[in-house]
C-alpha positions as CSV (number, residue, x, y, z in Angstrom):
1,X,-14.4,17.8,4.0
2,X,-14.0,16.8,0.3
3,X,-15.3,13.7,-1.2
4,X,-12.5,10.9,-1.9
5,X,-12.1,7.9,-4.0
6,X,-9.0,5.6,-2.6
7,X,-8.0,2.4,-4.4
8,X,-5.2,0.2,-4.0
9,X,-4.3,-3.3,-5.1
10,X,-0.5,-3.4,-4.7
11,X,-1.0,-6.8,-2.8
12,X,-3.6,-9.9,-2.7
13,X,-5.6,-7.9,-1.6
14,X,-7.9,-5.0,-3.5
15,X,-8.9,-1.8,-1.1
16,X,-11.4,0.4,-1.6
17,X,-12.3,3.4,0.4
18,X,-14.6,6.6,0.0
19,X,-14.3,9.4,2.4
20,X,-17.2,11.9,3.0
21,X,-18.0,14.3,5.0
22,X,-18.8,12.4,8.6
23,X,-17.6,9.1,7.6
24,X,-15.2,6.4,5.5
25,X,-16.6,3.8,3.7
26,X,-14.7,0.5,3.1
27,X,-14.3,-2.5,0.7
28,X,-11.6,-5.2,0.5
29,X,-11.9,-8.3,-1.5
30,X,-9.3,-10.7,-3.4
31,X,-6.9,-8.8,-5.2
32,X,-4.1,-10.0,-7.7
33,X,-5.9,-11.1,-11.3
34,X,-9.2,-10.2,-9.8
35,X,-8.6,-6.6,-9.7
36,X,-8.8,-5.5,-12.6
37,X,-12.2,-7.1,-13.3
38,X,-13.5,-6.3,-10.0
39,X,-12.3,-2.8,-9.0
40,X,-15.0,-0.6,-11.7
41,X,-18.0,-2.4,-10.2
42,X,-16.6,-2.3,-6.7
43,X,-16.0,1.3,-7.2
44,X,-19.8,1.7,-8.6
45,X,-21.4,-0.1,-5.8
46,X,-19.9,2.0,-2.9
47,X,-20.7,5.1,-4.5
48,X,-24.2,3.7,-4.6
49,X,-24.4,2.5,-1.1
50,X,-23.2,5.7,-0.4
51,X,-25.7,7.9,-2.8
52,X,-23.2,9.7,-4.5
53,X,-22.0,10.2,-7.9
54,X,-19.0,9.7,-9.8
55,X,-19.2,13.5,-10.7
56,X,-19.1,14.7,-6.8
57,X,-15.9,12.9,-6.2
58,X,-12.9,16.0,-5.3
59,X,-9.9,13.9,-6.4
60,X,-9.2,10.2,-6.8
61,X,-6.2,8.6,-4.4
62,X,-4.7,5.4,-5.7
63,X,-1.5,3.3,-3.9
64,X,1.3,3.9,-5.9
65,X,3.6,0.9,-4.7
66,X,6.1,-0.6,-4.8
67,X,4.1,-3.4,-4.3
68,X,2.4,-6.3,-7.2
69,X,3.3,-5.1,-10.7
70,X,-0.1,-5.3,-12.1
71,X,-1.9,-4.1,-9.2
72,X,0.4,-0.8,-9.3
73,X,-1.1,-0.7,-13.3
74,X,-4.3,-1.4,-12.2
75,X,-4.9,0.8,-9.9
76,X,-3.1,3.6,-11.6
77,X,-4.8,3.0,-14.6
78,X,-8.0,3.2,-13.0
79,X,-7.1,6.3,-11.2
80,X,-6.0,7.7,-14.2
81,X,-8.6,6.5,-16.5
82,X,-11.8,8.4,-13.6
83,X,-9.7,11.8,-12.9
84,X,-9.3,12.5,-16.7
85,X,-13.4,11.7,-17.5
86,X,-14.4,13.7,-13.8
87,X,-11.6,16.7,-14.5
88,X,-10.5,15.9,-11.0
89,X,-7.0,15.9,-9.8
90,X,-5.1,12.6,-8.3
91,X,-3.6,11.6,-5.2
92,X,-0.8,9.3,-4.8
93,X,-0.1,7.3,-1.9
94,X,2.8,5.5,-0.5
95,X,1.7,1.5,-0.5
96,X,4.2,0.6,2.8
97,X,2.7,3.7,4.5
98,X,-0.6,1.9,4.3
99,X,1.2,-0.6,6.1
100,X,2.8,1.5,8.5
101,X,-1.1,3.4,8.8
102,X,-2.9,0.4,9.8
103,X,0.0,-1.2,12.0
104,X,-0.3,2.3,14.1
105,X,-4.2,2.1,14.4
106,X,-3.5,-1.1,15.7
107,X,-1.9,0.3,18.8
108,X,2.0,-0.1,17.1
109,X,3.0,3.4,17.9
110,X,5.0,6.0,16.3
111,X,7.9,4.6,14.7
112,X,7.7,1.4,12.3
113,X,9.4,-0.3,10.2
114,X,7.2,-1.8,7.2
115,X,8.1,-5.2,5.4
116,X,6.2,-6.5,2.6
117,X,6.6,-9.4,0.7
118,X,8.1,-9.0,-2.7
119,X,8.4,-12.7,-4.2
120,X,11.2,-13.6,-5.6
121,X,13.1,-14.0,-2.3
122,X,12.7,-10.4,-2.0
123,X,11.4,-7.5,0.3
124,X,9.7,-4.3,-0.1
125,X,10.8,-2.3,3.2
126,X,10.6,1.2,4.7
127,X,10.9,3.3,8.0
128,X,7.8,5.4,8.8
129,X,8.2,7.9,11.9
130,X,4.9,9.3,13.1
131,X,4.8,12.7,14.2
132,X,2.6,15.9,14.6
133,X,0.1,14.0,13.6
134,X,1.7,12.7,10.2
135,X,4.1,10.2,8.9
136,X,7.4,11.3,7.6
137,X,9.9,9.1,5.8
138,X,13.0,7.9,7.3
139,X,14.1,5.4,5.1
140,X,12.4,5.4,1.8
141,X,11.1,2.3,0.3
142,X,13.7,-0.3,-1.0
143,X,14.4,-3.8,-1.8
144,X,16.4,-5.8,0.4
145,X,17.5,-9.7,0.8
146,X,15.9,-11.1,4.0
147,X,19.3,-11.4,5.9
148,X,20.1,-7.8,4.7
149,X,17.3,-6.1,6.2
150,X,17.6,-8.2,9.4
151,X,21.2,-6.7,9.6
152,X,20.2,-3.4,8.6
153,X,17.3,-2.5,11.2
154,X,18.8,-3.6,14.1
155,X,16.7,-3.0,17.0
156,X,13.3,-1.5,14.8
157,X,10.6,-0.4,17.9
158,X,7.5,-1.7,15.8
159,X,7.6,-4.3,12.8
160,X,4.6,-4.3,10.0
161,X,3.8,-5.8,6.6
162,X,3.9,-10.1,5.3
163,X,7.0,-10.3,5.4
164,X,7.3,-11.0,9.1
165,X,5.3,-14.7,8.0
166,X,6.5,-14.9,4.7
167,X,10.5,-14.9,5.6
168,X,10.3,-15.4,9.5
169,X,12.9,-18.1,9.3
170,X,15.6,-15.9,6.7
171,X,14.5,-13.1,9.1
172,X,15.5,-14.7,12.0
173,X,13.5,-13.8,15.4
174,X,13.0,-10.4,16.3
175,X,15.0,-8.9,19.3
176,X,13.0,-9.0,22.7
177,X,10.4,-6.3,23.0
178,X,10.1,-5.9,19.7
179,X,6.2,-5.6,18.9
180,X,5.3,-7.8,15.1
181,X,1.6,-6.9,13.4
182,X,2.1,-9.3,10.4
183,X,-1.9,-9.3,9.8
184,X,-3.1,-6.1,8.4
185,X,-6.2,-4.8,10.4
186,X,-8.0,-2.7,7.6
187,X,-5.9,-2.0,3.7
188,X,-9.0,0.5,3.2
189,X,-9.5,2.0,5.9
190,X,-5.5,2.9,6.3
191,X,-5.6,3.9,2.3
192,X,-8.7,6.1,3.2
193,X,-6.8,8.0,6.4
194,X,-3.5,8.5,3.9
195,X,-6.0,9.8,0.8
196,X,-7.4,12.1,3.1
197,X,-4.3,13.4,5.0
198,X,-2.3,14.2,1.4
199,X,-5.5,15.9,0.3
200,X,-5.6,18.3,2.8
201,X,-1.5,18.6,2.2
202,X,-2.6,19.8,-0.9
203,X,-0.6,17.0,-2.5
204,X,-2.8,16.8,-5.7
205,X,-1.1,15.8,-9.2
206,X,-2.7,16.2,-12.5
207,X,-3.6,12.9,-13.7
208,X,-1.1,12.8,-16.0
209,X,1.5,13.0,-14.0
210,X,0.2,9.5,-11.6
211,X,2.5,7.1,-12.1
212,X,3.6,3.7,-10.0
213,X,6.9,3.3,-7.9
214,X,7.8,0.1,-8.8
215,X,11.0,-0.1,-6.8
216,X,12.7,-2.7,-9.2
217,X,12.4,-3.3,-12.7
218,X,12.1,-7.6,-12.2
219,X,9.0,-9.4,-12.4
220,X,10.2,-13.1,-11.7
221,X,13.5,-15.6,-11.5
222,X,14.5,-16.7,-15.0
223,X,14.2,-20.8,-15.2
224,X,18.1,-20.9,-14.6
225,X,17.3,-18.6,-11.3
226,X,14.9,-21.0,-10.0
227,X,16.8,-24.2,-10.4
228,X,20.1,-22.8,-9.2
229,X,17.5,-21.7,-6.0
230,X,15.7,-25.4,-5.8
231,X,19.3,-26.8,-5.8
232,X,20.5,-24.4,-3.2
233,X,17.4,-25.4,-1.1
């Protein structure tokens, strides 16, 4: 068993998670502008607690979106910033799959559909299919208008992710039988299960080669965006 180092903060919220040998330790707290402050100290602590040392750490994992803009950064930066000082390699790890990971612990079975928020009127969405005991992709992650996802899934078996609160009414309701987890269970704990599954893939980069999917290239609506949008509301 190798010793991991997960981060994400690709949402509000910032995860943490250190797999050992035996066990995974966890951390979330607020995320967004707090990350970047937070995450170094956060990171020192739970090696602490857990009486190890930056220098017996295997590889560092980090959630390489789509997700938050600045969180991808962060958290890529900060991957980045350990593997090149420790020599270590890094692991990159699908944000929505967290999603997807922690919907399935949850009891939401093998095949989900993930749905983040992604402001802006917008969604961050892919298909996850679980199967001998890992996830594979069906539909990669993507951007889609509220109504044009609710079109495109049609009958999904399982639904994750904020968007499900966020855009309920542009979503409209979901078909009969079809099970929702809107409230993640455990960010970490799901980042710590998809750091440790891609290590033993073997699905190490060098750390210059980590970089953040991003998805879209659009931060926010222009002024003209948002009053043609107030207007239309």
């Amino acid at each position: 068993m190798p010793h991991l180092l997960a981060l994400d903060s690709s949402t509000d919220t910032m995860a943490l998670a250190l797999v050992t040998p035996g066990r995974t330790e966890v951390f979330e707290a607020a995320g967004g502008a707090q990350a970047s402050a937070r995450m170094l100290p956060e990171i020192q602590a739970l090696l602490a607690g857990a009486g190890l040392t930056m220098a017996q750490l295997d590889a560092v994992a980090f959630g390489q979106g789509p997700g938050a803009f600045t969180g991808l950064r962060t958290a890529c930066a900060v991957a980045q910033g350990l593997a090149f000082g420790l020599g270590k390699p890094v692991l990159a790890v699908d944000s929505l799959m967290l999603v997807a990971e922690d919907a399935r612990a949850q009891g939401a079975g093998d095949d989900v559909w993930v749905a983040m928020d992604a402001r802006i009127g917008e969604i961050y969405a892919a298909r996850y299919h679980w199967e001998r005991g890992a996830w594979q992709v069906v539909e990669a992650p993507a951007l889609y208008a509220p109504d044009a996802l609710a079109a495109h899934w049609g009958r999904p078996a399982a639904v994750a992710g904020t968007a499900l609160t966020e855009y309920a009414a542009a979503l409209g309701a979901l078909p009969d039988g079809v099970r929702a987890w809107p409230q993640a269970r455990s960010r970490a704990a799901a980042l710590g299960a998809l750091a440790l599954a891609a290590w033993q893939r073997g699905e190490t980069l060098d750390a210059a080669d980590a970089l953040p999917v991003y998805v879209r290239d659009k931060v926010a609506l222009t002024t003209a965006e948002r009053e043609q949008k107030a207007l239309a509301s």
